[in-house]
C-alpha positions in Angstrom: 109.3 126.7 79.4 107.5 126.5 82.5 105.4 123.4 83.0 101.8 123.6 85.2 101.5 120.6 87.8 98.3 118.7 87.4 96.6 117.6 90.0 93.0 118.5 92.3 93.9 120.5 95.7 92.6 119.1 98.6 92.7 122.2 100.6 92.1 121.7 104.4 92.7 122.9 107.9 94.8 121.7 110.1 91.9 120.3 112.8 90.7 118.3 110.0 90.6 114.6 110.8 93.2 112.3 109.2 91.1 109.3 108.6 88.5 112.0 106.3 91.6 113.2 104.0 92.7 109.9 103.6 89.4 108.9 102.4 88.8 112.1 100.0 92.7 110.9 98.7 91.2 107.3 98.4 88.5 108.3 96.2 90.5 110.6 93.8 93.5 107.5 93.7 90.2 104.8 92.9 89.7 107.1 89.3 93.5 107.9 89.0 93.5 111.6 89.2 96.2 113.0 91.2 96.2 115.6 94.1 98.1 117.3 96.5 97.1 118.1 100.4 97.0 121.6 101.2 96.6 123.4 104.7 94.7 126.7 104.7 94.1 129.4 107.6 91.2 131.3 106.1 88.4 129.9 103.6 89.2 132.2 100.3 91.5 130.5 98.2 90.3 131.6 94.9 94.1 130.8 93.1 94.0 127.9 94.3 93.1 125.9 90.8 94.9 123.8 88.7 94.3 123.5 84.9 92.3 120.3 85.9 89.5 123.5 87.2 88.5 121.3 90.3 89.5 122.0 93.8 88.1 120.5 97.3 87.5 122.0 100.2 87.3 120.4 103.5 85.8 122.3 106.5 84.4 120.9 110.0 81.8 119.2 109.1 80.8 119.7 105.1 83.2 119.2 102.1 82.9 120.9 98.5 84.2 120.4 95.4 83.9 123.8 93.1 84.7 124.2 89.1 86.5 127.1 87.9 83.7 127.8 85.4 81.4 128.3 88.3 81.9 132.0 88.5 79.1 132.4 91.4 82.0 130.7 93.9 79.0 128.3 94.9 79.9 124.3 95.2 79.3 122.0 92.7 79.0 119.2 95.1 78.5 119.3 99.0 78.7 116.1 101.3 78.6 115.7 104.4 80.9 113.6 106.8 81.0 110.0 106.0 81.1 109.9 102.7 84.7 111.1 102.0 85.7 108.6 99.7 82.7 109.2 97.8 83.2 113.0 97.3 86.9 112.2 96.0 85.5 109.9 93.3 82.9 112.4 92.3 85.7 115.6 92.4 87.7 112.3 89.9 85.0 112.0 87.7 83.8 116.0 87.0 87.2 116.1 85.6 87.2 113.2 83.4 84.1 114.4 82.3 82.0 111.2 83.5 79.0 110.6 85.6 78.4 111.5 89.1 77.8 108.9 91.8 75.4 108.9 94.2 74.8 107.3 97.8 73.7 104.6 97.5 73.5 104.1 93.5 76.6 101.4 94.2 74.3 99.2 96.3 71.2 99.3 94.0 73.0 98.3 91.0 73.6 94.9 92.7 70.6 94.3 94.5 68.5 93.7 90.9 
């Protein structure tokens, strides 16, 4: 029987900063939803998902998360640099099926 590894992709290239991956890795480990670091040469990796159905992609200066279900091959989240960790807790919580968070949403829930 042959047994399907889950985890989310992190599929980047090599030029990609450490300190960025480490952060996107952060955010996924903060929801405890495992991954696995992958290095691509060119930007279509359409086999690339798992049964989880989430994958992110890290490019120069944007990263994505896309769904499987997403058929048009569009993102389902884009962020920009500097908020790393945030788009690995967000890529964490499509596939546990909870809410999204948002810049910012952390500091306003404290400041009431």
């Amino acid at each position: 029987m042959e047994h399907k590894r889950i985890f989310i992709p992190i599929l980047h290239r090599e030029d990609i900063e450490p300190c960025a991956l480490k952060e996107v890795c952060a955010g996924l480990e903060e929801e405890g939803v495992p991954y696995l670091l992958k290095q691509i040469k060119h930007e279509n990796q359409n086999d690339s998902f798992t049964p989880l159905q989430v994958k992110v992609v890290i490019e120069d200066d944007k990263m994505m998360v896309y769904h499987e279900k997403i058929v048009s091959g569009e993102p389902y989240i884009t962020e920009k640099k500097g908020n790393e960790r945030l788009l690995g807790k967000n890529a964490a919580r499509l596939v546990k099926g909870l809410p999204l968070t948002f810049v910012g949403e952390h500091e306003r829930s404290f400041s009431n």
